[in-house]
N, C-alpha and C positions, 0 to 999 in steps of 0.2 A: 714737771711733777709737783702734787701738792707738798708743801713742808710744812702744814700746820695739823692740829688734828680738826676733825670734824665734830663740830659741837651743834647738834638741831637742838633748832628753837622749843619753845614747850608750847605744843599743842593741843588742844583738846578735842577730843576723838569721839566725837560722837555719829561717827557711821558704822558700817554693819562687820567693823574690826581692821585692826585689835582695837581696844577699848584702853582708858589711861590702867596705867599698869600703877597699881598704887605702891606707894615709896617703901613700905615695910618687902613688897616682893622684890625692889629693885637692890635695896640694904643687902637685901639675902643673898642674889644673886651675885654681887661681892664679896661675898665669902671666900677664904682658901678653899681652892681648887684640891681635892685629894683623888685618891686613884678610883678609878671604876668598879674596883675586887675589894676596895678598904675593906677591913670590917667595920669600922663607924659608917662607910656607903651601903653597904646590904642592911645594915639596919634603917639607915632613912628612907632604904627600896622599902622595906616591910612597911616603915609608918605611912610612905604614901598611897599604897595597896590599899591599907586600911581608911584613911582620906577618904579615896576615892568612893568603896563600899559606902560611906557614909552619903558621898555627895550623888551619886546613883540611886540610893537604896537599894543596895545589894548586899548579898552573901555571897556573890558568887568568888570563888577563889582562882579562879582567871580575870583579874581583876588589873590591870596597868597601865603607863602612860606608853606610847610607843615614840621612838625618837624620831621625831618628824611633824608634820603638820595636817591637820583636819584629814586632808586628801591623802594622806599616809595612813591614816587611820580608817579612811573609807576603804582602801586597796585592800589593806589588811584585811578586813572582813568579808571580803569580797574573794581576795584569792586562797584562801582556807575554806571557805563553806560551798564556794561553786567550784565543778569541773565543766570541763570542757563535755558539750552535749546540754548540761543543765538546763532547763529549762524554769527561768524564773521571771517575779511578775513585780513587774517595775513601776510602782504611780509614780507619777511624772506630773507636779503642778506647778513650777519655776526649776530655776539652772541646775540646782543639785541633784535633783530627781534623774533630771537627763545625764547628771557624770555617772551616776548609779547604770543607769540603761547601757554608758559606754565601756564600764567597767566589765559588765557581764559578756557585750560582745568580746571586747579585747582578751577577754578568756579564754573565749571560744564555743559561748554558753550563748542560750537563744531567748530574748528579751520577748515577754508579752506587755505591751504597755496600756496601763489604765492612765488615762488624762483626764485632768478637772483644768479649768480655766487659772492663766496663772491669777492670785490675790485672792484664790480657796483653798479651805481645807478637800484633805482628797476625799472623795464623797465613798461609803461602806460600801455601798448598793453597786456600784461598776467594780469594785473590788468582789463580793460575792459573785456576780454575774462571772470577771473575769475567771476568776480559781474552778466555777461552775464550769467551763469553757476548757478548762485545760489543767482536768485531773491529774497529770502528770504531772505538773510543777510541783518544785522542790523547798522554792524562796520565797518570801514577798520579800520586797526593800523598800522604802519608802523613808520619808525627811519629816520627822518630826515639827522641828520648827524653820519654815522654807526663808534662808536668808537671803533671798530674792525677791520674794513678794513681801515677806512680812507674815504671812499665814500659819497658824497654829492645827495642827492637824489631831483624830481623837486617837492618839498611839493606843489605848486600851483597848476600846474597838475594832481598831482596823487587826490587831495581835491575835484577837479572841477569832476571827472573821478564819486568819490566815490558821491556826491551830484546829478549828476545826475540818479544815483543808490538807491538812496530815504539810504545811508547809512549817521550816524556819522562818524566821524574823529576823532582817538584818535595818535597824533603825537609826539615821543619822541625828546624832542631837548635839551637832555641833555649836548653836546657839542656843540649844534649851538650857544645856548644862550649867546650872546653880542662878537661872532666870527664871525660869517657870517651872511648874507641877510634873515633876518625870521623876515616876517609881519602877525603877528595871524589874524586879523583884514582883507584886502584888500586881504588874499586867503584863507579867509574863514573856517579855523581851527576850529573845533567844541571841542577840550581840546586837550591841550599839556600842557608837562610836562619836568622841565629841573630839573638843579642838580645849587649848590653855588660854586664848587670846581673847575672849569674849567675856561672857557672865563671870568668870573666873580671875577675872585681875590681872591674868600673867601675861608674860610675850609672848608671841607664834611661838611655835619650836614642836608643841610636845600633843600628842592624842590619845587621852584614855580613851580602852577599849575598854570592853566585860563581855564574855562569851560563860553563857550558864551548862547546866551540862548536859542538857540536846545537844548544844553546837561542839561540848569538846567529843561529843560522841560522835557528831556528823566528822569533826576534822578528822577524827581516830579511824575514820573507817572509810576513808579517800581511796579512791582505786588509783589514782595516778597522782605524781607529787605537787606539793604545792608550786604553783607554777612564780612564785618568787623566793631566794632564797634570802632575801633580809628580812622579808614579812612572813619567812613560814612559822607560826604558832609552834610547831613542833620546837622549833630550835632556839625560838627565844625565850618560849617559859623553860627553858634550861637557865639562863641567865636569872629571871624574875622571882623563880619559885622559892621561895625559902622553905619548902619542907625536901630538899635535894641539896648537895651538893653545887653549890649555882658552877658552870661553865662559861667560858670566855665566849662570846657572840659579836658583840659592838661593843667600842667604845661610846660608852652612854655621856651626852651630852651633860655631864656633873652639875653645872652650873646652873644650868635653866633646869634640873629638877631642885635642885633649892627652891627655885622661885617659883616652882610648884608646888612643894611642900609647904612653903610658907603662905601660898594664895588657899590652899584646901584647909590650913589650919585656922586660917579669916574667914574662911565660909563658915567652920564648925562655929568660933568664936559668935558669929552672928545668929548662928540656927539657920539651918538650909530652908524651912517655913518662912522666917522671917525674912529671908533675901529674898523669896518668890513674893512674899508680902510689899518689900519695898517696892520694885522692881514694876510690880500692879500699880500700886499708888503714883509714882509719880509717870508711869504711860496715862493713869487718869486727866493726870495735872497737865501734861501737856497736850493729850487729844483739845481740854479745857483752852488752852493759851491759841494752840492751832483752828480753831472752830473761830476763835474771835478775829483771830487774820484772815477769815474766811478761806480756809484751808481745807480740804477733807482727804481724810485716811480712804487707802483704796481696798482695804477689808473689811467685811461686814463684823460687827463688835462679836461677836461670837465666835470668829475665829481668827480674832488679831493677836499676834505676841503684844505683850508688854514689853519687851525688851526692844523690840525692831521696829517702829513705825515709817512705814510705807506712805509718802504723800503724794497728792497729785499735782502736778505742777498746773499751774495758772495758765492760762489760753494766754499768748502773747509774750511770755514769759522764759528765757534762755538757761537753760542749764547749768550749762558750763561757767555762765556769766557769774550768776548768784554766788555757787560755789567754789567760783574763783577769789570774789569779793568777802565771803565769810574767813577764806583760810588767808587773806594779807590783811583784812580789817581786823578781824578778830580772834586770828588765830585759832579759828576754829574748821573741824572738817564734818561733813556731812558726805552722803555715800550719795553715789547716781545710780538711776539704774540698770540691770542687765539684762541682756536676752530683749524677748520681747517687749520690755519696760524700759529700755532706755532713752533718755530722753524726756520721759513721761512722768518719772517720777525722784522724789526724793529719798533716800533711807537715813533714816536718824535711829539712830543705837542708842540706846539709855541703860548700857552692859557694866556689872558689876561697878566698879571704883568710879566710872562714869557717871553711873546712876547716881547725881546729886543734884540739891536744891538748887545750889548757884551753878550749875551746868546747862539746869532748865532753863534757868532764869535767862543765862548768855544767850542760848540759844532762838530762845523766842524775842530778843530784844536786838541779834544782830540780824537775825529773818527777816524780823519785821521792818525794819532799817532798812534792808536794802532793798525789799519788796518796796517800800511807798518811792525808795530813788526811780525805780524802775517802771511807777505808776501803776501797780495794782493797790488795788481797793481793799484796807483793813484798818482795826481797830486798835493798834501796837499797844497803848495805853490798857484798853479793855484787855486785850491779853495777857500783859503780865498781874493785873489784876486777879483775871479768872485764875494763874500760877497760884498765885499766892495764896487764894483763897481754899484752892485744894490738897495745897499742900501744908497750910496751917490752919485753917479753918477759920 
């Protein structure tokens, strides 16, 4: 048996999560532990409600973190707004699309699925066609920012698309959340769902939700119960709600909402514009560093995150090898890919506390490094160059 503690190394995390969790959230999360009913805990419950509103842009007052991760979070919306029968319309353009698709069957609800090629956004036009198709449906679902491909999709269109279709909107924005442009509120999002571990600073653990009040009317008027009883909305805005009496539900993980409090109060401090601001700029600086290692992103610029860059990997060239050699040379991680991308391509995260100059900088200098070991063909020099130049002018 071990007798020592475990101490990991410090890594830098630039795949498609978690992201470096910055040290003011990690301070936090060592705070004394106090009880889940304190009255100083219901009030940090209120201030991160209000966080949250901010880092959404919402009002909606079903507003919280759920105790659990991303895919706890997708459940969640998922087993509150669909019943068994439902018939809902699932785009599917990389992995998460499709956990969406198997959440619906595991219901007991019946999936129509619209597909675009994975490294696209989901195209409007087979979204109308499909809702045109099957006036009965109740849902669209669909992955805002696909953290599989890299793809950026138009959440306001595809919402407008579905509302005129008398459907809900249940929208995954687990890596949009405080990386890119996502307004709950002004396009109309009937519940989405994000993750703590990403754009956000914090460690796994925790998934705000926001259901506006289409969806607490849809959950309000369920012919049959929620088919989970830790995720059913009924019984945990008992616990969340502060204009009630709050009730005992879960022992809420204390510690890692500190450190989500304190990661939602570093996004205000910054301006939630300004983090989407950075976040663009330096995905510019490095598409610039990757183009001179003759590299290319495998989505067209108009529907790339800034936060997730998708590369292709080089004819000749090992996956596993590279990013095996980045994380003992440099102690750095990059993401592989999944589904039908793996193999094929790289995922480099540039996610909140991540998103830094000297992060770019490592990154394209330990790439480049072990690309010319391996003999492909770039310009490592030109590339930290092009860094630098777009990221200081």
């Amino acid at each position: 048996m071990p007798n020592t503690r475990f101490e990991p190394r410090v890594r830098t995390l630039l795949g498609p999560g978690p992201a470096d969790v910055h040290p003011r959230v990690l301070a936090a999360m060592a705070r004394p532990t106090i009880g889940h009913l304190d009255p100083l805990f219901i009030t940090l419950m209120d201030e991160i409600k209000d966080l949250l509103r901010y880092a959404l842009r919402t009002e909606n007052r079903l507003t919280m973190p759920i105790s659990g991760p991303g895919s706890v979070g997708m459940e969640t919306c998922f087993v509150n707004l669909v019943e068994p029968g439902d018939k809902v319309v699932v785009c599917i353009n990389g992995v998460f699309g499709m956990r969406m698709k198997e959440n619906v069957e595991r219901i007991g609800g019946t999936a129509v699925v619209v597909a675009d090629p994975w490294g696209r956004a989901i195209d409007p036009n087979k979204l109308e066609d499909a809702l045109r198709a099957h006036p009965d449906a109740k849902v669209v679902a669909f992955v805002h920012a696909e953290t599989s491909t890299g793809a950026r999709s138009d959440v306001e269109t595809l919402v407008e698309i579905a509302h005129r279709h008398n459907c809900l909107t249940i929208v995954d924005a687990v890596t949009a959340l405080g990386g890119c442009e996502l307004r709950v509120d002004d396009w109309g999002v009937d519940a989405v769902y994000a993750g703590s571990q990403k754009c956000l600073s914090c460690t796994p653990g925790l998934a705000p939700i926001s259901f506006n009040e289409r969806a607490i009317e849809r959950l309000r008027a369920r012919r049959t119960p929620v088919q989970s009883w830790f995720m059913d909305l009924n019984l945990v805005m008992g616990y969340w709600d502060g204009s009630q009496r709050r009730s005992y539900h879960h022992t809420a993980p204390v510690n890692a909402l500190y450190g989500l409090h304190e990661a939602l109060l570093m996004l205000r401090e910054e301006g939630l514009e300004q983090a989407w601001t950075r976040h663009a700029r330096h995905h510019r600086a490095l598409r610039a560093g990757l183009e001179a290692l003759g590299l290319e992103l495998i989505v067209p610029e108009g529907e790339r995150l800034p936060q997730l860059n998708v590369v292709a990997i080089p004819e000749g060239i090992e996956d596993a090898t590279v990013r095996a050699r980045l994380l003992a040379e440099y102690d750095l991680e990059i993401g592989a890919g999944l589904g039908d991308l793996a193999g094929k391509v790289w995922r480099i995260g540039l996610m909140g506390h991540s998103s830094r100059p000297e992060n770019l900088m490592l990154c394209l200098a330990g790439l480049g490094a072990v690309l010319r070991d391996l003999g492909h063909i770039g310009d490592l020099d030109r590339a930290l160059v092009a860094v630098h130049r777009q990221l200081f002018g």
